[in-house]
C-alpha positions in Angstrom: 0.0 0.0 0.0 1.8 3.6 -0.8 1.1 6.4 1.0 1.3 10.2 0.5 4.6 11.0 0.4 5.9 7.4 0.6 8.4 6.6 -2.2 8.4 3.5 -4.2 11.8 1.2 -3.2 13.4 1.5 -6.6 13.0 5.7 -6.7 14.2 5.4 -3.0 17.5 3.8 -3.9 17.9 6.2 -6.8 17.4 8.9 -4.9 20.3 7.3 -2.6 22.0 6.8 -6.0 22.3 10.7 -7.1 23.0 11.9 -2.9 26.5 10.7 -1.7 28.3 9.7 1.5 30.5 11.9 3.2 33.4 10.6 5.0 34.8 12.9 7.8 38.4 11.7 8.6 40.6 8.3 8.0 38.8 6.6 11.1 35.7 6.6 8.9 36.7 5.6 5.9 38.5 2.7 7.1 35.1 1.4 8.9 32.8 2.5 5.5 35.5 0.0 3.9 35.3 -2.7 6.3 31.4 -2.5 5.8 31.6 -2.5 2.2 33.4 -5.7 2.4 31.2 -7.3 5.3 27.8 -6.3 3.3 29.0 -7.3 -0.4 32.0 -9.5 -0.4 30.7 -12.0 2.5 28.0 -14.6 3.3 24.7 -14.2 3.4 23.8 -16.1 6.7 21.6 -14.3 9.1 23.6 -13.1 11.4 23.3 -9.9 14.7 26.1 -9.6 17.5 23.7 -9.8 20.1 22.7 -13.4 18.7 26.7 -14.1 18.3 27.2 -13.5 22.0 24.8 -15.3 23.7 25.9 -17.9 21.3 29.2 -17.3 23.3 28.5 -16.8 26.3 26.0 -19.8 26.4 26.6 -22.8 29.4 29.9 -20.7 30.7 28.3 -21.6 34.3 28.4 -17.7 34.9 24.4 -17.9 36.9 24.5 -21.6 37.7 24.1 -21.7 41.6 27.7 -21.3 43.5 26.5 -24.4 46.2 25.5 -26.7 43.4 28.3 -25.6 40.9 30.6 -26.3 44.3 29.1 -30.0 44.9 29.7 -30.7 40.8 33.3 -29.7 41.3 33.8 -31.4 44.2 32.4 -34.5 43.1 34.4 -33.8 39.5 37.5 -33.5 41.9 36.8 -36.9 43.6 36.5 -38.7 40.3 39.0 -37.6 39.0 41.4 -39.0 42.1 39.4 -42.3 41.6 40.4 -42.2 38.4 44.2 -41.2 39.1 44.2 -44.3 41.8 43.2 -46.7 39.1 45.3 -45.5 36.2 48.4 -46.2 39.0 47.3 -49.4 40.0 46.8 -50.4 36.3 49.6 -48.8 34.9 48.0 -47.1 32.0 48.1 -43.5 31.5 44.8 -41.9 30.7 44.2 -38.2 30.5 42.9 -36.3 33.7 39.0 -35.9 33.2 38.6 -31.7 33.3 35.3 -30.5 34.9 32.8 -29.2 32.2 31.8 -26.0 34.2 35.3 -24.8 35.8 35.1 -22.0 38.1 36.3 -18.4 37.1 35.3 -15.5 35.5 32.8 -16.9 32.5 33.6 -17.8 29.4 37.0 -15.9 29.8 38.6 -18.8 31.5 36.9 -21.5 29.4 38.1 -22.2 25.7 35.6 -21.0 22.9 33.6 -23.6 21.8 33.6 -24.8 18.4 31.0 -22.9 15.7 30.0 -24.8 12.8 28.5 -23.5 9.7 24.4 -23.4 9.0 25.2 -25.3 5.8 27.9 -28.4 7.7 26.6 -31.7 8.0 26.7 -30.9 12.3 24.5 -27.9 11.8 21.1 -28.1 13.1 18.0 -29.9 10.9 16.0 -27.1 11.3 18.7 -24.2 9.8 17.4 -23.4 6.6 19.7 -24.3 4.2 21.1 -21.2 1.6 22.2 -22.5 -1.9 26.1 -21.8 -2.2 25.5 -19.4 -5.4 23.7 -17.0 -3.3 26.5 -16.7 -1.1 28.8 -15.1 -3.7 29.1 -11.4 -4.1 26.8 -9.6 -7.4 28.3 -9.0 -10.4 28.5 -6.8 -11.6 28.1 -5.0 -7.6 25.5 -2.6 -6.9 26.3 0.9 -8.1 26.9 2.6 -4.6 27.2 6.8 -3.7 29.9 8.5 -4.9 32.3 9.3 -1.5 33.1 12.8 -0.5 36.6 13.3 1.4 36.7 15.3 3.8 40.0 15.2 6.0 39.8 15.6 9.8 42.8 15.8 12.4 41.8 15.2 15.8 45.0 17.2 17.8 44.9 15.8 21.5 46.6 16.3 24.3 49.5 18.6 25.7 51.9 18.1 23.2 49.3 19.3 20.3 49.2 22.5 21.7 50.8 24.6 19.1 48.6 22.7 16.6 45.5 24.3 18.4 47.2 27.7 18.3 47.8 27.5 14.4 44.7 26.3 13.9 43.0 29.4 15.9 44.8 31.7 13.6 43.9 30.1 10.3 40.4 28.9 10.8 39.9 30.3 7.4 41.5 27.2 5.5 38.8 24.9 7.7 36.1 27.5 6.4 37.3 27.0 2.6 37.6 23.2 2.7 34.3 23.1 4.1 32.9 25.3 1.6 34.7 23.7 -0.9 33.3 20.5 -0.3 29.5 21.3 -0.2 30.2 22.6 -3.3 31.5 19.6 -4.6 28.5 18.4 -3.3 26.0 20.2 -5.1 27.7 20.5 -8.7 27.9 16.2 -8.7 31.5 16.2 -10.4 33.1 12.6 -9.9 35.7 10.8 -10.9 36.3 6.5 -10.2 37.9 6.1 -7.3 42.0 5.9 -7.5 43.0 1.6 -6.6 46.1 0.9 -5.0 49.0 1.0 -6.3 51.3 -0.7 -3.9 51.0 -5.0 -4.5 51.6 -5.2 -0.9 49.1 -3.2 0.4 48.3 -4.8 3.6 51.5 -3.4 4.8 51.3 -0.2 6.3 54.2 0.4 8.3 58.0 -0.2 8.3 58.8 -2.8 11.2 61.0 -1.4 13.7 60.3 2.7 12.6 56.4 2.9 12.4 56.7 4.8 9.6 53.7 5.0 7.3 53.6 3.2 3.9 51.4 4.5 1.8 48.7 1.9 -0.2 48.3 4.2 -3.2 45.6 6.2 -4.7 42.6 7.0 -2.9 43.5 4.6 -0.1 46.2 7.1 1.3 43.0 9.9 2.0 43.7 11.3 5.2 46.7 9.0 5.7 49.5 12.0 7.6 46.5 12.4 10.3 47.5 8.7 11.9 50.7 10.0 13.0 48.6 12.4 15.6 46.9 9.4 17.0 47.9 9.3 20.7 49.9 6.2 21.9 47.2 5.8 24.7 44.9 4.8 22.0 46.8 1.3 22.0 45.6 0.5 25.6 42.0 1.0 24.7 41.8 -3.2 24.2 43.5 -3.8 27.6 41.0 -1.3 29.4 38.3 -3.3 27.8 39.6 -6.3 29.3 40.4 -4.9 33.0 36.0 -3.5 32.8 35.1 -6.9 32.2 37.0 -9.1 34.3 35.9 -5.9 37.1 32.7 -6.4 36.1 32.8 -10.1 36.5 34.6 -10.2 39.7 31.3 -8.1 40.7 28.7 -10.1 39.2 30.0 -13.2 40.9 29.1 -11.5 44.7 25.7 -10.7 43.3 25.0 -13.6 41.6 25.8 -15.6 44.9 23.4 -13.3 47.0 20.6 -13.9 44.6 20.8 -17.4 45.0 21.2 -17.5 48.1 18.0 -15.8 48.7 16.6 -18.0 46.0 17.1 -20.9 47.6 16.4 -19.8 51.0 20.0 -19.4 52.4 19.5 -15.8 53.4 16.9 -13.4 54.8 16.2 -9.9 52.9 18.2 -7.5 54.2 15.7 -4.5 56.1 16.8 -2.3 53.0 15.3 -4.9 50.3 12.2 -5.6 52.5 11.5 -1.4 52.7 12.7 -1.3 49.1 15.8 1.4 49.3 17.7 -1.5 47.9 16.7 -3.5 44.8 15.9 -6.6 44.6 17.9 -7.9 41.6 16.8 -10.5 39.7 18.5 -13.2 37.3 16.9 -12.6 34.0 17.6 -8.7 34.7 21.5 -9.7 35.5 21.8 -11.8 32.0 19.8 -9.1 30.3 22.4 -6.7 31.8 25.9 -9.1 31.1 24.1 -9.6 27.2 24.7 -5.6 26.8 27.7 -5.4 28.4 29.3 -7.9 25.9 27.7 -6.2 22.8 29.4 -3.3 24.1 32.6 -4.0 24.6 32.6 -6.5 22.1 31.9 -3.9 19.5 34.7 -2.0 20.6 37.3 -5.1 19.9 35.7 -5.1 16.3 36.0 -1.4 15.9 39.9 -1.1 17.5 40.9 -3.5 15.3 39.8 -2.1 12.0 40.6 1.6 12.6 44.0 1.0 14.7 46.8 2.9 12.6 48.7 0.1 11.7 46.1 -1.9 10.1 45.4 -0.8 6.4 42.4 0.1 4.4 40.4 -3.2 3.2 40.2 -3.6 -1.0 39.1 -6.3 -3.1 40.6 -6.3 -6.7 36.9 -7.1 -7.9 36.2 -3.3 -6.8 38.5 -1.7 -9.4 36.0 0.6 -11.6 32.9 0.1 -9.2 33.4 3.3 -7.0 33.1 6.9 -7.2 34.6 10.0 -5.7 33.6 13.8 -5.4 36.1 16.4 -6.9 36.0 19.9 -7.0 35.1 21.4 -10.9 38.7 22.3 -11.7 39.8 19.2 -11.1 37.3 16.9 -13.0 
């Protein structure tokens, strides 16, 4: 059914066609890449990160019930000295049986379990199954938006100082490269994007120097601004780790008092019984954990594709399919 207003989906995309994407520093070119890549060169089996980590996180033993997981362990723990006793007496070596639900922090302490693809013979019946032909990218690919560059230098910290006092004096060249590129903008000149030049171009940096090394063409956009990038920025994935395994080291306390109370091993507290304090539930806590993962798992995916030593993803089969805005005089 259409409605006032509503376009049709083939006038929508070609009004997508004829705008353009504007890409504000190297940061964001390097993820508009990455998703190009992920949406056109990869599978095409359903997939959302929430789904992917309770998929991980599944059976880690995080919310079983301290007591019972204690009894399991201790009676794991028995068996296997049984078992140690009778491999001596016998004389044959067997492995050490290893509990299924150790103790610790979650699935950081316990290895990853193995995935299997929706289209293996170990996948579930009820997966539908996707022919392998759909899997493969279009060709020819989609036509996509040309891409507008617009370089951005994020100066930080003390050392950048006299960057901030150049830059109050000449805010005029930020004023024309802005104006400059909305007019790009709106007089639609393009040219197809510049590939790499450079056969190695997942090399970025000279071992040893950390000296840039540039890709070639339009894959160098922005490229001198990585130098600024603070070298704090490279402790971003341990200060994910030290949250979680805090945030772990927490839940554990409160997942203990909820059982306990559970199970009736505890009393309320006066503040739970007048309601100053709440009374927390499991469902909430996993509800709460599932967020906290997206979180900070999204972060680990995002580090790792705009960190300054990781290049710019291309695909060979892209040559001739993109487009880039340019300023009249140089069409």
């Amino acid at each position: 059914m259409s409605f006032p207003g509503q376009m049709d989906p083939s006038s929508e995309a070609q009004r997508e066609l004829e705008g353009g994407t504007v890409l504000v520093g190297r940061a964001s070119f390097k993820e508009y890449m990455e998703g190009l890549k992920r949406g056109w060169m990869g599978d095409v089996n359903p997939w959302s990160l929430e789904d992917d980590v309770k998929k991980r996180v599944e059976g880690d033993g995080v919310f079983d019930d301290p007591a019972t997981a204690a009894l399991r362990d201790a009676a794991a723990a028995e068996q296997s000295l049984a078992s140690a006793d009778l491999n001596e007496s016998t004389s044959t070596p067997t492995p050490t049986p290893i509990s299924s639900n150790p103790t610790g922090l979650g699935f950081l302490s316990r290895p990853t379990p193995p995935t299997f693809s929706p289209n293996s013979p170990n996948a579930n019946a009820n997966t539908p199954t996707i022919p392998a032909h759909l899997h493969l990218p279009p060709s020819p690919l989609p036509p996509q938006p040309p891409i507008l560059f617009l370089p951005y230098t994020n100066h930080m910290g003390f050392k950048a100082f006299p960057y901030f006092i150049y830059q109050f004096f000449t805010e005029r060249h930020r004023v024309q490269a802005g104006s400059e590129a909305a007019l790009a903008l709106i007089e639609a000149n393009t040219r197809p994007f510049q590939s790499p030049t450079r056969s190695d171009e997942g090399v970025q940096t000279e071992e040893g120097t950390g000296k840039l090394i540039r890709q070639g063409g339009d894959l160098d956009f922005d490229l001198e601004g990585e130098s600024f990038i603070r070298k704090s920025f490279k402790k971003f994935p341990g200060q994910i780790e030290t949250a979680r395994k805090d945030y772990y080291e927490a839940l554990k306390t409160r997942v203990e008092s909820v059982m306990d109370l559970q199970a009736g091993r505890r009393e309320m507290t006066d503040n739970e019984k007048s309601g100053k304090t709440k009374v927390e539930m499991i469902e909430e806590m996993k509800d709460e954990r599932i967020k906290k993962e997206m979180r900070w798992c999204g972060g680990e995916d995002g580090y790792e594709i705009v960190k300054p030593e990781v290049p710019v993803v291309w695909d060979p089969r892209w040559d001739g399919w993109l487009r880039v805005f340019v300023k009249s005089d140089e069409n």
